[in-house]
Each structure stands twice: as structure tokens, then as C-alpha cells.
N, CA, C and O of each residue as an XYZ file, in Angstrom:
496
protein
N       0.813     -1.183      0.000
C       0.000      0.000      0.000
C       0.871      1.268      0.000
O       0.623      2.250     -0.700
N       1.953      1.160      0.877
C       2.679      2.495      0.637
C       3.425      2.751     -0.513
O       3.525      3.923     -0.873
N       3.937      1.915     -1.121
C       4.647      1.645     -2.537
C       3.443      2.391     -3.530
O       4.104      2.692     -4.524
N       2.318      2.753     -3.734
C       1.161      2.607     -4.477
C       0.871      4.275     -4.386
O       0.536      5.059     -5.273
N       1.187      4.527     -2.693
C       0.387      5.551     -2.148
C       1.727      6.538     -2.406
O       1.523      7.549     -1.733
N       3.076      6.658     -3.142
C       4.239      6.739     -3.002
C       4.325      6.743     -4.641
O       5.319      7.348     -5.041
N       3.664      6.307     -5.460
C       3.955      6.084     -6.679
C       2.733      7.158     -7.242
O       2.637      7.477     -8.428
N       1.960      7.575     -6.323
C       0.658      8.167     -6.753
C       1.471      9.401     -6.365
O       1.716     10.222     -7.248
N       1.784      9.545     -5.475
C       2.424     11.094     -4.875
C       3.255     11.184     -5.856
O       2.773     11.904     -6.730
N       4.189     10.827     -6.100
C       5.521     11.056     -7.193
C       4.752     11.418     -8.598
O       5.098     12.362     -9.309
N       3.750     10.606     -8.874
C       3.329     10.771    -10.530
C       2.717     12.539    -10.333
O       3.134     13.487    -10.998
N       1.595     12.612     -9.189
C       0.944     13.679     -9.034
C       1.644     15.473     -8.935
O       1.167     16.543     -9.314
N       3.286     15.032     -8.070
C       4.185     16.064     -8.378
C       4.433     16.220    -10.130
O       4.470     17.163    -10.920
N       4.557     14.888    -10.207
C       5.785     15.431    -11.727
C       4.295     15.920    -12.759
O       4.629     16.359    -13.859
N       3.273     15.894    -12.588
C       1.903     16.274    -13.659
C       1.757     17.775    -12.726
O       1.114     18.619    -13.351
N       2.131     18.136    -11.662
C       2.388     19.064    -11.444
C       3.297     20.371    -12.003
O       3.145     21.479    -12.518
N       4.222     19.567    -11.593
C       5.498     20.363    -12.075
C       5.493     20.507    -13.663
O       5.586     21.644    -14.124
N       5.400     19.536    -14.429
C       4.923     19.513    -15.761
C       3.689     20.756    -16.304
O       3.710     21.322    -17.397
N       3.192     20.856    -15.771
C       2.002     21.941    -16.408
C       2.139     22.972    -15.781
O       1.317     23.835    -16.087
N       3.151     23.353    -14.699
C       3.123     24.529    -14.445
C       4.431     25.576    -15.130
O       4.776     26.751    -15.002
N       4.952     24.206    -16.016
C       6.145     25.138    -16.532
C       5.844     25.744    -18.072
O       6.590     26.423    -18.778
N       4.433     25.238    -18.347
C       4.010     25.675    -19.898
C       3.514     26.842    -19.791
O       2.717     27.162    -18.910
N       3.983     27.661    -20.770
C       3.789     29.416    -20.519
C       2.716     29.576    -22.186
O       2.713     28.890    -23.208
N       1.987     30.705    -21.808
C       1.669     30.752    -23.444
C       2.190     31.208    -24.239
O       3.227     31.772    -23.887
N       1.871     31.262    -25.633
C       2.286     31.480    -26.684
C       2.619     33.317    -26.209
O       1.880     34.045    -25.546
N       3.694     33.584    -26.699
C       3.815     35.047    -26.856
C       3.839     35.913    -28.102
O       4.411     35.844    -29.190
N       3.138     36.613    -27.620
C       2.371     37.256    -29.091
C       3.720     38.539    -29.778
O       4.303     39.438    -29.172
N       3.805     38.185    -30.959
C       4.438     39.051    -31.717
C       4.208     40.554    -31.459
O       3.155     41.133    -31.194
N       5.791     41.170    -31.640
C       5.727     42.605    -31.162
C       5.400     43.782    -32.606
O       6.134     43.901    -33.587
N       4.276     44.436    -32.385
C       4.094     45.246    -33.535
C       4.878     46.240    -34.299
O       5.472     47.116    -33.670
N       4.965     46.184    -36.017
C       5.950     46.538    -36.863
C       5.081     47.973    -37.218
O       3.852     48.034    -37.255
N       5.835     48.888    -37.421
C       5.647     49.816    -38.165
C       4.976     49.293    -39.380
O       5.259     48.205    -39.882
N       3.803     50.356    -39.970
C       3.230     49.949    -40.959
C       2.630     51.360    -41.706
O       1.518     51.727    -41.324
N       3.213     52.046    -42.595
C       3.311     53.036    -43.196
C       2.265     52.912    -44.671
O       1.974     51.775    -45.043
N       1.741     54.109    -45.455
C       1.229     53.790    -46.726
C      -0.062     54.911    -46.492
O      -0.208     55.678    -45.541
N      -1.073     54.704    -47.873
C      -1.392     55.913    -48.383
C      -2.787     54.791    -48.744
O      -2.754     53.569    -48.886
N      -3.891     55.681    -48.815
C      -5.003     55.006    -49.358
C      -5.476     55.748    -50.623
O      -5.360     56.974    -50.648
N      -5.921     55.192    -51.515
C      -5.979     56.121    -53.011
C      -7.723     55.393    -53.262
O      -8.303     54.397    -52.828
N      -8.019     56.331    -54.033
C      -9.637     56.370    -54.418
C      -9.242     55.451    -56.099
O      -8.120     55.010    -56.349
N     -10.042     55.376    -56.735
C     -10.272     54.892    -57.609
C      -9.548     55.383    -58.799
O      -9.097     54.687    -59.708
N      -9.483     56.894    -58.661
C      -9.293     57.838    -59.596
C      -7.965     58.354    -59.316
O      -7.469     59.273    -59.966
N      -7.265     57.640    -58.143
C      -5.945     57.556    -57.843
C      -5.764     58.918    -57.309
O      -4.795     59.534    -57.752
N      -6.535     59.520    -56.416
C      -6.624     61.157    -55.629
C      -6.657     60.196    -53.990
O      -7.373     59.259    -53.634
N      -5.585     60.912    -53.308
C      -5.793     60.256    -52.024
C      -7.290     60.376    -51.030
O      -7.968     61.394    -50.898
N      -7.541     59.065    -50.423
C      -8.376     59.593    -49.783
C      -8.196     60.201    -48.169
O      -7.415     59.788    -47.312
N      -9.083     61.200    -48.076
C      -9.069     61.790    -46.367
C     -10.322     62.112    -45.756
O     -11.357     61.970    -46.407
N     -10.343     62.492    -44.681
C     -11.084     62.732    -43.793
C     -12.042     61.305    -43.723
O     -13.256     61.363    -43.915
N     -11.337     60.027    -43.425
C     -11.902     59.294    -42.964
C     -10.869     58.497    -41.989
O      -9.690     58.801    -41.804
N     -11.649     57.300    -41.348
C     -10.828     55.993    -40.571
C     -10.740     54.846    -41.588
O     -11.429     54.262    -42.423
N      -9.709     54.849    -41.140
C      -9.336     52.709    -41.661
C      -9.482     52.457    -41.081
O      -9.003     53.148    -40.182
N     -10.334     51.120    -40.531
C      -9.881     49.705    -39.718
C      -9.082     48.753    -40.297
O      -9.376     48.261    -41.386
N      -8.191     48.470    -39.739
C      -7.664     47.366    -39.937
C      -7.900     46.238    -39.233
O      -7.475     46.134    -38.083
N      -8.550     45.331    -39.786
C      -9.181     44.240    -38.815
C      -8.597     42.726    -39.052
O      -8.623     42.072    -40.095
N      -7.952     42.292    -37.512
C      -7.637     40.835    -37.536
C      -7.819     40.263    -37.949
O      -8.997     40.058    -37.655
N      -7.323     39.072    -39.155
C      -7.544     37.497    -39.298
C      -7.489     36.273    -38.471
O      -8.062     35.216    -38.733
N      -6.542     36.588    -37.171
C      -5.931     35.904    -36.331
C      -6.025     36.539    -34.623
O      -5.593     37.602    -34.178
N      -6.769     35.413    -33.923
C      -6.934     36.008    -32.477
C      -5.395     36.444    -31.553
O      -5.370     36.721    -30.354
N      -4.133     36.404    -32.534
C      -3.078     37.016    -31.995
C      -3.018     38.160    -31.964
O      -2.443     38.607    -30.972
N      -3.489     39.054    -32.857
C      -3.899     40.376    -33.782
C      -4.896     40.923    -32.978
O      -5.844     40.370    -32.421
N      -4.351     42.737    -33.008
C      -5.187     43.305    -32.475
C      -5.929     44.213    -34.123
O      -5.534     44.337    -35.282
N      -6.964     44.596    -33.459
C      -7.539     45.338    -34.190
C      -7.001     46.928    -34.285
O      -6.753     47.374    -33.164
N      -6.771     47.865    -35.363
C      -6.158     49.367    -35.183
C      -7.088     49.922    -35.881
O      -7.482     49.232    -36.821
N      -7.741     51.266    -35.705
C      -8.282     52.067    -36.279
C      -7.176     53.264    -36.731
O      -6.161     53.223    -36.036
N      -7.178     54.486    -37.922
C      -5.796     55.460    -38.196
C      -7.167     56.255    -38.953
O      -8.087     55.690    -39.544
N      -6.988     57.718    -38.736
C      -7.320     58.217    -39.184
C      -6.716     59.206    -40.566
O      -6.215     60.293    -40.278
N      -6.758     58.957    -41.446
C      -6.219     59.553    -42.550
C      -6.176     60.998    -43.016
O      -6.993     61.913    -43.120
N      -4.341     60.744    -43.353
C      -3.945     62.405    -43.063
C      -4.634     63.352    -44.552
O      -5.543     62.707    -45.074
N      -4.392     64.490    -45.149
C      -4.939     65.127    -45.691
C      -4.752     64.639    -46.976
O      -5.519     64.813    -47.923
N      -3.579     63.946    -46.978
C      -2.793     63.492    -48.057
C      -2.841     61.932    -48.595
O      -2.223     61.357    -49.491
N      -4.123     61.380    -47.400
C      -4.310     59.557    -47.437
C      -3.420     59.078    -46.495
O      -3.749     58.104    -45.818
N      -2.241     59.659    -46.329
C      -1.211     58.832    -45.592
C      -1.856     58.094    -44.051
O      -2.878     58.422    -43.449
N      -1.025     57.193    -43.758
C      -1.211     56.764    -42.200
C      -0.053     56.114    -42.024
O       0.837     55.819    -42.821
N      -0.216     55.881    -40.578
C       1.259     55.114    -40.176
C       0.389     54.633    -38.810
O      -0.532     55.257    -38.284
N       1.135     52.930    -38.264
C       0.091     52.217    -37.528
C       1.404     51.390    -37.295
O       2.469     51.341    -37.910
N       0.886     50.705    -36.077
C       1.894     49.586    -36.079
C       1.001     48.639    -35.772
O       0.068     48.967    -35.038
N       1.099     47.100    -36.320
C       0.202     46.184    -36.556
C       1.415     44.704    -36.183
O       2.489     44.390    -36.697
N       0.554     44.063    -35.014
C       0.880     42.723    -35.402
C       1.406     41.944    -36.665
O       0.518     41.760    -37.497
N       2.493     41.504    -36.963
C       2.249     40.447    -38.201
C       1.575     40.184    -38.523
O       0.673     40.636    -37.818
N       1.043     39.429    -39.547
C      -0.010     38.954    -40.415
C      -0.723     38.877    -41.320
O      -0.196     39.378    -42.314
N      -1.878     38.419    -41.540
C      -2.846     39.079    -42.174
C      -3.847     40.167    -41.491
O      -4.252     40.201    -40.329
N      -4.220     41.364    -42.975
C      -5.584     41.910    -41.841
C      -6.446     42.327    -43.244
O      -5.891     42.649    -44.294
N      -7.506     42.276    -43.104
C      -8.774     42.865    -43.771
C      -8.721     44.618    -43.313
O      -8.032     45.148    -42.440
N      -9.613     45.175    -44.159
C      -9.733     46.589    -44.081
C     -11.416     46.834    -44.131
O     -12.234     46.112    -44.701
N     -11.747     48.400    -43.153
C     -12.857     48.894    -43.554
C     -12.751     50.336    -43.798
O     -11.545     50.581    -43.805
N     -13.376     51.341    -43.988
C     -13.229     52.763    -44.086
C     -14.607     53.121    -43.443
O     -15.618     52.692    -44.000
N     -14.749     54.065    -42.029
C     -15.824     54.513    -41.535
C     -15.756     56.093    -41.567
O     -14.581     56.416    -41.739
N     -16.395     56.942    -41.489
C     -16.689     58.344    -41.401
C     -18.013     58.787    -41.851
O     -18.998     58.171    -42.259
N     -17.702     60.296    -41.621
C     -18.728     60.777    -42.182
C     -19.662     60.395    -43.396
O     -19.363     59.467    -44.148
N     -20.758     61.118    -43.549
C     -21.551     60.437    -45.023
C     -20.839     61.301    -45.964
O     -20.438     60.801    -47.015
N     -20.633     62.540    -45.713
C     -20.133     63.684    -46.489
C     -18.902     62.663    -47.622
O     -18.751     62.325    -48.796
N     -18.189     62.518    -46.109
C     -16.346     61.826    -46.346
C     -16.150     61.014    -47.237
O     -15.217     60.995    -48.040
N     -17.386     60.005    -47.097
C     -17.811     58.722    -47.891
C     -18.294     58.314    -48.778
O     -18.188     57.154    -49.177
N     -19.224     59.599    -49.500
C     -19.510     59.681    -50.711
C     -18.552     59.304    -51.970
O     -18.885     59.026    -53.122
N     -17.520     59.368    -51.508
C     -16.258     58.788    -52.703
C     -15.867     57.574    -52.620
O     -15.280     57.045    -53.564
N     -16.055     57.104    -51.788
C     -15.713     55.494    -51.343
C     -16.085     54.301    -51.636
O     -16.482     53.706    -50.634
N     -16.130     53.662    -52.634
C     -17.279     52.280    -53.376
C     -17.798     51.378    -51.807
O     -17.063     50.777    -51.025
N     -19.013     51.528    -51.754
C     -19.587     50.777    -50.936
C     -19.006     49.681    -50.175
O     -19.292     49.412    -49.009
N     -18.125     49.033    -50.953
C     -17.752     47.589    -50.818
C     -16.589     47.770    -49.984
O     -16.003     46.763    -49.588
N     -16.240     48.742    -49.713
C     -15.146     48.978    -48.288
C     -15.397     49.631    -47.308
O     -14.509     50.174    -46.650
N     -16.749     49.712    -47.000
C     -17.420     50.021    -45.783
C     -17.372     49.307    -44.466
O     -17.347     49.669    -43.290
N     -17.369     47.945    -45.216
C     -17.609     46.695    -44.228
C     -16.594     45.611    -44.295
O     -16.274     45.348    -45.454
N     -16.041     44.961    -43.448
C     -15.298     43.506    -43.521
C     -15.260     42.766    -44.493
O     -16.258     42.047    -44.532
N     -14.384     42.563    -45.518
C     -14.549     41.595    -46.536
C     -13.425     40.623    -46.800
O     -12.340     41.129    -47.088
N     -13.513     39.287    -46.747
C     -12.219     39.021    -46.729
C     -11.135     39.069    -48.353
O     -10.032     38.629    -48.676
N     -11.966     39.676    -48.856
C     -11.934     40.162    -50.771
C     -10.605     40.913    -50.318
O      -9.566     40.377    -50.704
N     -10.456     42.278    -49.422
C     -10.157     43.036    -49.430
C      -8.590     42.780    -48.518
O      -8.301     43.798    -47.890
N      -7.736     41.826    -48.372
C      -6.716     41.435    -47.095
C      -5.465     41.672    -47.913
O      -5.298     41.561    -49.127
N      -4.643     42.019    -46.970
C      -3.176     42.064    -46.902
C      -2.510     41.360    -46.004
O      -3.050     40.789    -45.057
N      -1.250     41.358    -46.254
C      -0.068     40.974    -44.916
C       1.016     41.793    -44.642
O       1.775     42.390    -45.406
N       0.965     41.720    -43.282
C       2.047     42.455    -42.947
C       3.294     41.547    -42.433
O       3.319     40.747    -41.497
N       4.338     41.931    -43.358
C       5.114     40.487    -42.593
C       6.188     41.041    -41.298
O       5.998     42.099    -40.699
N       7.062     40.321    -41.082
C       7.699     40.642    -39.677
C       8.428     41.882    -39.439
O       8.708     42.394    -38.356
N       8.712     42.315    -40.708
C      10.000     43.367    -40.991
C       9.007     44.895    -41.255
O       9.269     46.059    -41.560
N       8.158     44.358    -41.040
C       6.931     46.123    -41.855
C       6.995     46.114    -42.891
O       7.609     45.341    -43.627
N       6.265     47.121    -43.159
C       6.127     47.656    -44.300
C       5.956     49.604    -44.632
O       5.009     50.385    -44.535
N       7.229     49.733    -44.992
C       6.917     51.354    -44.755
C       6.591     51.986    -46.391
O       7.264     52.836    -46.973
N       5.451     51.339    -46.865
C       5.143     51.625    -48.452
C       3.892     51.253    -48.966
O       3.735     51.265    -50.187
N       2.763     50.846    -48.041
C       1.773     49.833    -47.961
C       1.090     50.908    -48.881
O       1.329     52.075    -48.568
N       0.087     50.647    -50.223
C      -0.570     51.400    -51.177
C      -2.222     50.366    -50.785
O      -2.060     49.147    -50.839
N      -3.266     50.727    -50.526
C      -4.641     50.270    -50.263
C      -4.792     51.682    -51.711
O      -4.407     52.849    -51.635
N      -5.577     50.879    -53.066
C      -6.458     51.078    -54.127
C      -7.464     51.154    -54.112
O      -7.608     50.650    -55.226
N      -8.691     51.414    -53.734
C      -9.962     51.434    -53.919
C     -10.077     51.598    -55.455
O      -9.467     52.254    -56.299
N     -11.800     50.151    -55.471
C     -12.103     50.288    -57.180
C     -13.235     50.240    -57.044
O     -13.769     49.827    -56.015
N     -13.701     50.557    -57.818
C     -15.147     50.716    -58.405
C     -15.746     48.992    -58.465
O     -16.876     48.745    -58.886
């Protein structure tokens, strides 16, 4: 019985010690992510937001509001991300519908190193 009661204690440490040394995954540190959003007609767009929205529950979500000139600069998890454009109705009148909302039509990647050149096209 003590051999048993001794073999149960020993297994119960080491399933101990075993799961308390597993750490989680650590999430990638965010890259600079630079670039310009252009309308259809290739005139930057402004006075609106991008979302940039996660593919991956490692990924955070970033909203950037766009400078006069389209430009933004963000720093983003690796990965992939989908895009939306929210603002005003005024703002948005130039904007094809179809980038209003989440699409996975619409994705990029950002890989580990950034990207300080990122061009988002809007088309008709």
C-alpha cells in the first residue's frame, strides 16, 4: 500500500510540475506599418478611418485616421488583416460601398519586418 500511495504522490508532483512550466504562446511585437489610401481615380483619400481588422486572435484590431494626403502610419501585429473605411456620409460619398464593411476580398499581410510603403487602391 505504501509503494502505491508513493507512486501516486511522485506521478501527481511530476503532472504538477509539468504543467506549471508551460507558458503561453507570446504574441508578436508590432511593426511599423506606413502607406497611403488612393480612391479609384488615384486622388488620395481623407477625412476618414481605416480599420484594420484581424484574421488571427493574436492580432489586435487598429483604427488610423487619414492624413490630408491619405497617408497613415500604424503599427500592426504580423499577419494578415482585412480593411474597412468609416466616417462621415459627407467623407464617404467617394468610397465604393464595398469597403465600408469587412470583406475578406479586401486582405493584406504584414510580414515581420513592416512595411513602410503599404498602397490600399480602392475600385469601383
Amino acid at each position: 500500500m505504501t509503494t502505491r500511495f508513493a507512486s501516486l504522490i511522485g506521478l501527481s508532483i511530476a503532472l504538477f510540475v509539468g504543467c506549471s512550466n508551460s507558458a503561453p504562446p507570446q504574441r508578436a511585437e508590432p511593426v511599423d506599418v506606413e502607406g497611403v489610401v488612393q480612391l479609384p481615380n488615384e486622388q488620395p483619400l481623407k477625412d476618414v478611418t481605416v480599420n484594420f481588422l484581424p484574421t488571427s486572435p493574436s492580432q489586435v484590431q487598429v483604427g488610423t485616421a487619414l492624413k490630408s494626403d491619405g497617408k497613415f502610419a500604424v503599427q500592426l501585429i504580423p499577419g494578415k488583416y482585412t480593411y474597412s473605411i468609416e466616417g462621415s456620409a459627407a467623407a464617404l460619398k467617394k468610397v465604393p460601398t464595398k469597403y465600408l464593411s469587412n470583406d475578406p476580398v479586401h486582405t493584406f499581410e504584414v510580414p515581420s519586418g513592416g512595411n513602410p510603403n503599404l498602397t490600399i487602391k480602392l475600385t469601383n
